[in-house]
N, C-alpha and C positions, 0 to 999 in steps of 0.2 A: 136821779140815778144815771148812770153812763151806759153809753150804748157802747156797742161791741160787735164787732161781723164776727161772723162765723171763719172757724179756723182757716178755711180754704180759700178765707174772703168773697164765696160767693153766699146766696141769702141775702135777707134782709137784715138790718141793723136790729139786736135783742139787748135790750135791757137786760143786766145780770139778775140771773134766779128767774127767768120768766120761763114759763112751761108753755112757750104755742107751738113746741113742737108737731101738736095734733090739728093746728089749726090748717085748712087748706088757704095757701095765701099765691099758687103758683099755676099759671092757667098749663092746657095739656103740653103745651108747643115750649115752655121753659124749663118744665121738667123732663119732658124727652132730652132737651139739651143737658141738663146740670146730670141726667144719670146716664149719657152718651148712649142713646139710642132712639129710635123710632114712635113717633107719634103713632102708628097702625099698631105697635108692639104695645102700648099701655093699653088700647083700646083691648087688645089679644089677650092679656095679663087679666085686666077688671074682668072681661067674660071669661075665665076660666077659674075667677076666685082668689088669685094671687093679690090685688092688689083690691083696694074698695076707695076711692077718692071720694068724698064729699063734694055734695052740689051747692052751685047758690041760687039761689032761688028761679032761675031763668033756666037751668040745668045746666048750665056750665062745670064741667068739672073741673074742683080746686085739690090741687097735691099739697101735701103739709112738706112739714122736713122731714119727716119721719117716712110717709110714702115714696120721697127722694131718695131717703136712706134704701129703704127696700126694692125697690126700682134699681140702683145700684146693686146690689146685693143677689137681685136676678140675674142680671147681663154677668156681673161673677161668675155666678154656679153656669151659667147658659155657656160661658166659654172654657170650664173644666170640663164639659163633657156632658150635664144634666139636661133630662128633658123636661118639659113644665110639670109633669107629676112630679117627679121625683123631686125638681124645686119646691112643688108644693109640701110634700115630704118634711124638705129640710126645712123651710122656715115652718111649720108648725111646729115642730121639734123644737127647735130656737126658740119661741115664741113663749112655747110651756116650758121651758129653761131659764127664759129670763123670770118668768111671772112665777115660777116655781123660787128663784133666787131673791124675787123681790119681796114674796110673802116671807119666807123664813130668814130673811137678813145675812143672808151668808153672802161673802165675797166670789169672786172667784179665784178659784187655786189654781198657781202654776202647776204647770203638765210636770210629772215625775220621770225622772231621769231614768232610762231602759241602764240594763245593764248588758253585755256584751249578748248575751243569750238570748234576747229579746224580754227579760222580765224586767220588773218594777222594779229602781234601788230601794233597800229598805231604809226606812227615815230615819 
């Protein structure tokens, strides 16, 4: 099979169709770098429930790509203006949206054109 980096060229090399998106493969100190922020700040995040990294058996914790992803996705919302609740808000939101759109097979739809008045264009 051919390996492939990740779009951004950071990550590790994945075989196409591999799903270790869940897998932790990234110690505390490379994920703080890949989601530009602070190693005291994931520490911050895990104790308050936002984020949950997998250990390996020494206790080290390992970030996946998908924890990267989220870890990204906080420093986001943290620089519009949200506080860790309200981040926690939003990705649980997100989270039953996605798992909500994975069980029933629907795409997702582009957003609907406002019309001058602030309402929906009719389709």
């Amino acid at each position: 099979m051919a390996s492939t980096k990740e779009p951004d060229g950071e990550g590790p090399a994945q075989d196409e169709g591999s799903h270790d998106d869940e897998r932790g493969v990234y110690g505390i100190s490379v994920a703080a770098d890949l989601a530009g922020t602070g190693v005291q700040n994931l520490r911050l995040y895990e104790r308050r429930g936002l984020l949950e990294p997998s250990r390996s058996p020494g206790g080290t914790r390992l970030y996946s790509r998908r924890d990267v992803h989220r870890l990204t996705r906080i420093t986001q919302l943290l620089a519009k203006g949200l506080n860790l609740a309200g981040i926690a808000m939003v990705l649980d939101l997100q989270d039953d949206n996605t798992r909500l759109r994975h069980t029933s097979g629907d795409e997702p739809r582009p957003p609907q054109q406002e019309q001058g008045d602030g309402r929906a264009a009719a389709p």
